[in-house]
MARDOVEX-417024 format. One record per residue (C-alpha): residue number from 1; residue in three letters; x negated, y, z negated. Coordinates in Angstrom, 1 decimal. Layout:
N
  nr rest      X      Y      Z
 NUM  ALA      X      Y      Z
...
% end
This chain:
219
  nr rest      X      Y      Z
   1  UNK  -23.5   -1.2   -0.2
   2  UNK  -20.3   -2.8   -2.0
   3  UNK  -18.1   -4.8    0.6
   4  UNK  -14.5   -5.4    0.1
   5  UNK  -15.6   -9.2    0.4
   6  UNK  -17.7   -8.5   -3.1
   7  UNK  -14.9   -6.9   -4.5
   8  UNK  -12.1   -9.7   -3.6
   9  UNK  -14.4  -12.3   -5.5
  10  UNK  -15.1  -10.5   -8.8
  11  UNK  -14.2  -12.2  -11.3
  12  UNK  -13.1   -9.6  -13.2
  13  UNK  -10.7   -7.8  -10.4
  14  UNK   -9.2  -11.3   -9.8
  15  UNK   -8.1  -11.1  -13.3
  16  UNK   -7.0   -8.1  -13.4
  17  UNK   -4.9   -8.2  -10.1
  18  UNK   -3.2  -11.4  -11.3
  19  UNK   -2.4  -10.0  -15.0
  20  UNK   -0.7   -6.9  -13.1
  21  UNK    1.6   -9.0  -11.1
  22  UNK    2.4  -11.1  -13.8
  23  UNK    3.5   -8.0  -16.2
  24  UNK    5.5   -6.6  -13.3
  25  UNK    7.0  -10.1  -12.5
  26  UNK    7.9  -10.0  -16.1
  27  UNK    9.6   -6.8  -15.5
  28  UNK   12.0   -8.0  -12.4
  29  UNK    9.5   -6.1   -9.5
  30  UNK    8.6   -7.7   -6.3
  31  UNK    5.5   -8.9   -6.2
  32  UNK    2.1   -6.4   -6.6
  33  UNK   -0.8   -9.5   -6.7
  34  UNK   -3.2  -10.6   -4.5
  35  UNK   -1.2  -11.0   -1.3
  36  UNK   -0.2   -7.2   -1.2
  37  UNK   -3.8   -6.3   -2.1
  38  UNK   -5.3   -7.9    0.4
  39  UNK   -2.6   -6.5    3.0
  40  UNK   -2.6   -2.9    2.0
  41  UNK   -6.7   -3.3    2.3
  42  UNK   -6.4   -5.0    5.9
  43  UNK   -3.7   -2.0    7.2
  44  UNK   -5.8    0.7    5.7
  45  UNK   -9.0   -0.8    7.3
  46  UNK   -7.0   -1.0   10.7
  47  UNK   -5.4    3.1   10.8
  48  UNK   -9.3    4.1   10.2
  49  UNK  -10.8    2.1   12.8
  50  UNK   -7.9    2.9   15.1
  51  UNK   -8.2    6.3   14.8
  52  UNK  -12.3    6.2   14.9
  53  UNK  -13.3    7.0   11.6
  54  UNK  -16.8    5.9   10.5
  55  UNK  -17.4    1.6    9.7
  56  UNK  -18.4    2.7    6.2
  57  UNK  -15.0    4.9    6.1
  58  UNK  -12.7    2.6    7.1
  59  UNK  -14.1   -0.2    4.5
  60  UNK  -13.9    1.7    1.5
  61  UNK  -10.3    2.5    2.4
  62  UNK  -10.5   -1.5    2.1
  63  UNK  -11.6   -1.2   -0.8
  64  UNK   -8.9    1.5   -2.4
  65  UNK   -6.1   -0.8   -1.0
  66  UNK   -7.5   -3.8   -2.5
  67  UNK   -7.2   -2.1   -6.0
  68  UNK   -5.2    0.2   -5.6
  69  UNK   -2.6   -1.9   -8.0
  70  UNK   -4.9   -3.1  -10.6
  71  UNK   -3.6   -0.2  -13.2
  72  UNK   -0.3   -2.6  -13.6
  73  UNK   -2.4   -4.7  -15.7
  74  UNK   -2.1   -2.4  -18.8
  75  UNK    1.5   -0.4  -17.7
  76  UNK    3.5    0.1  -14.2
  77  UNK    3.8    3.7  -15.9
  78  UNK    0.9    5.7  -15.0
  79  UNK   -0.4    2.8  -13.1
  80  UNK   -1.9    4.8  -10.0
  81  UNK   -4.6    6.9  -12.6
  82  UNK   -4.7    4.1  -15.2
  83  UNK   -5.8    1.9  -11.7
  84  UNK   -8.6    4.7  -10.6
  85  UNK   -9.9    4.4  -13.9
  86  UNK  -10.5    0.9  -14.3
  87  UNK  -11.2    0.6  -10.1
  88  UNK  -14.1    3.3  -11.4
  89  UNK  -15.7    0.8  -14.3
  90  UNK  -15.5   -1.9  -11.8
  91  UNK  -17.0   -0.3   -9.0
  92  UNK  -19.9    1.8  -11.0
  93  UNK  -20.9   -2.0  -12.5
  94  UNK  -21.0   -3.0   -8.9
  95  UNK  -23.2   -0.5   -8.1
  96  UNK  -21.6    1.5   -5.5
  97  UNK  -22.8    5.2   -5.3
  98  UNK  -20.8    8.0   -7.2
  99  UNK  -20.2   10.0   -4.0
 100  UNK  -18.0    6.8   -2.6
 101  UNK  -16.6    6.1   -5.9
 102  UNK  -15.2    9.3   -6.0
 103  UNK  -13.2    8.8   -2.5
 104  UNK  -12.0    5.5   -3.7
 105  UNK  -10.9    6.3   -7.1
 106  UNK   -9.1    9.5   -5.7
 107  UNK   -7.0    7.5   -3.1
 108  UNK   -5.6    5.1   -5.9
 109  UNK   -5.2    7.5   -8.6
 110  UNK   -3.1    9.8   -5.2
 111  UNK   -1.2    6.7   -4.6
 112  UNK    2.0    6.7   -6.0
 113  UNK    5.4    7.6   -4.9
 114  UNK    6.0   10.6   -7.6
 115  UNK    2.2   11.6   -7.5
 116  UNK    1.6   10.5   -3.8
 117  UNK   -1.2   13.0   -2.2
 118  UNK   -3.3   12.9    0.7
 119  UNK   -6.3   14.1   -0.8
 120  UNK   -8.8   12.6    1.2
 121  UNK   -8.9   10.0    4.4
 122  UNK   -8.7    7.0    2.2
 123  UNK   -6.0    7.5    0.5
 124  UNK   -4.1    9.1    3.4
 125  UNK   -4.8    5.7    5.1
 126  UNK   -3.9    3.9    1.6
 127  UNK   -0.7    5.6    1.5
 128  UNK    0.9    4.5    5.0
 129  UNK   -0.1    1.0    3.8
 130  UNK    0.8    0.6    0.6
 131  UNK    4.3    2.1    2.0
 132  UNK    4.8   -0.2    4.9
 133  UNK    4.7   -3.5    3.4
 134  UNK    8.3   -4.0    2.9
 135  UNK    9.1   -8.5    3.6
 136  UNK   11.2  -10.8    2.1
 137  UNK    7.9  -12.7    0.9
 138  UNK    7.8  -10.0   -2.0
 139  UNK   10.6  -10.9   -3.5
 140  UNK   10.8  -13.3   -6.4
 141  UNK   14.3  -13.7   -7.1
 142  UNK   15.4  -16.9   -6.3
 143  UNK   19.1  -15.7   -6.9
 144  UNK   20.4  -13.7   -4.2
 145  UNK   23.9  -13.0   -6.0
 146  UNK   22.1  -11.4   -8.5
 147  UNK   19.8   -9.1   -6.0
 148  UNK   19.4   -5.6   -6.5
 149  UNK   18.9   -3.2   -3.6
 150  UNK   15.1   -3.4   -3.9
 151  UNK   15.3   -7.4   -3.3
 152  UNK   18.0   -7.1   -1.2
 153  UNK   16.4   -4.6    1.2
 154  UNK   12.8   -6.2    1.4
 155  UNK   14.4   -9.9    1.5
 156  UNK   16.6   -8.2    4.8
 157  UNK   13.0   -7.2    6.0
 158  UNK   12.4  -10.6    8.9
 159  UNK    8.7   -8.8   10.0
 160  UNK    7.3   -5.3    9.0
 161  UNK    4.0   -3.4   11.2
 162  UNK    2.6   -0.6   11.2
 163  UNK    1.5    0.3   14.7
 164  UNK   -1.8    3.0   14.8
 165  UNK   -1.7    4.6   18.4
 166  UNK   -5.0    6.8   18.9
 167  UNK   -3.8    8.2   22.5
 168  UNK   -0.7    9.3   21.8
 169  UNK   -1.6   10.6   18.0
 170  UNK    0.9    8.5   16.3
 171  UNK    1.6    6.0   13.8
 172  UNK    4.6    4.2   13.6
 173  UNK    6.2    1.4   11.2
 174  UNK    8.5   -0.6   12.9
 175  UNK   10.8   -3.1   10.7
 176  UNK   12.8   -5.7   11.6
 177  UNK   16.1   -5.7    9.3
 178  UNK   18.9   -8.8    9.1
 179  UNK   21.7   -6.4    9.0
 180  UNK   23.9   -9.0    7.8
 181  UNK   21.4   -9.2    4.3
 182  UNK   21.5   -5.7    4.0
 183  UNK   22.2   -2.1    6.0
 184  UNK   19.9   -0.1    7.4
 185  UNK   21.2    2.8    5.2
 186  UNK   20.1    0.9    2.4
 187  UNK   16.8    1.1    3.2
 188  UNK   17.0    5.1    3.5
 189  UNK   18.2    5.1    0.2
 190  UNK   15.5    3.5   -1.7
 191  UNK   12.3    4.5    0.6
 192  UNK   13.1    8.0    1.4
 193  UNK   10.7    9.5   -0.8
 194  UNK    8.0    6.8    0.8
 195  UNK    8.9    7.6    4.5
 196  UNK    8.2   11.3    3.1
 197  UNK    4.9   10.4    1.9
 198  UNK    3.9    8.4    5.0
 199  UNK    4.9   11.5    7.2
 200  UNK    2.3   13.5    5.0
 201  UNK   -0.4   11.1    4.9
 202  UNK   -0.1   10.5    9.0
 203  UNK    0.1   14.3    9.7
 204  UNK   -3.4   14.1    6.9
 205  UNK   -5.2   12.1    9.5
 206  UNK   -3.7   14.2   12.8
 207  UNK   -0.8   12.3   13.5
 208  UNK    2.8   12.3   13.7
 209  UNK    4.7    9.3   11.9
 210  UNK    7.4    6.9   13.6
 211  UNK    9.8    4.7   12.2
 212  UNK   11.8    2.2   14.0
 213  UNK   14.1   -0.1   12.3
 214  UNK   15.5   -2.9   15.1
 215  UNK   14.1   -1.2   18.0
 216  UNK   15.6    2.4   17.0
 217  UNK   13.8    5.2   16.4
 218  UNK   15.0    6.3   13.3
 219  UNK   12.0    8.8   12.9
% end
């Protein structure tokens, strides 16, 4: 069976992961490369396990949050279906059946914040990942006079984690903001629509979604 492990060192997905980051860098967006991959793939691992979902499950989510970016190597525009297609040449060469490549595929090309669906487990897991990695480490801008609210916001961002509590039936992404960088309401403002998603994608896997922003419930 194809492990996230195989996936990570493939030539051929380290390339393309890099070559996406660089285009967006080139673009002015925080960074997409290898350090968000491999965090989104981690967290989705994590809410599946949490929440008892099948080993095999829970590792292809891995695997749909590891690639779930690499359609930003051709165009951020489209990227979520331009990334299932290429995530689905990569993993049919790898040999992984068609039955999994189909969950996979269908969680990255589900991903985005326009198109964002929670059509199956892994991308419902995918989604409250991809959404909750919001850190100062992302941004690129060395300049903070010349942030906009998308650097300003995840630079105010100290420590970010999303919390998967099987007892009580929730998930819950708490953030820790430096008020004095930027407001809370600024954060509202730009990640609405994701908190929307991630509200979907927890009720998805039976679960209500949290958020709590300096030790306030927010959500």
């Amino acid at each position: 069976m194809v492990t996230l492990e195989q996936v990570k060192k493939d030539p051929e997905v380290q390339a393309y992961l890099s070559g996406g980051d660089e285009v967006l860098a080139a673009m002015g967006y925080t960074e997409h490369g290898q350090r968000h991959a491999a965090l989104v793939a981690n967290i989705a691992r994590n809410i599946l396990e949490r929440l008892g979902h099948p080993g095999r499950e829970a590792e292809l989510a891995a695997i749909a949050g590891y690639l779930h970016d690499i359609g930003n190597v051709i165009s951020r525009q489209n990227h979520e279906q331009i990334g299932g297609l290429v995530a689905l040449r990569v993993l049919d060469r790898l040999g992984m059946p068609p039955s999994e490549t189909a969950m996979v595929v269908a969680a990255i090309g589900n991903h985005g914040e326009d198109v964002g669906v929670p059509v199956n487990n892994l991308a419902a897991a995918l989604l409250l990942a991809d959404k909750s990695d919001v850190h100062r480490s992302r941004v690129r801008n060395p300049e903070m006079a010349s942030f906009d609210i998308h650097d300003r916001v995840n630079y105010a961002a100290e420590h970010s984690f999303l919390r998967v509590d099987d007892r009580r039936k929730a998930i819950t992404l708490e953030i820790k903001i430096d008020t004095k960088i930027s407001p809370v309401m600024d954060y509202f403002e730009i990640f609405l629509t994701r908190m929307v998603l991630c509200r979907r994608a927890a009720s998805f896997l039976g679960c209500d979604f949290e958020l709590v922003i300096n030790g306030v419930r927010l959500l």
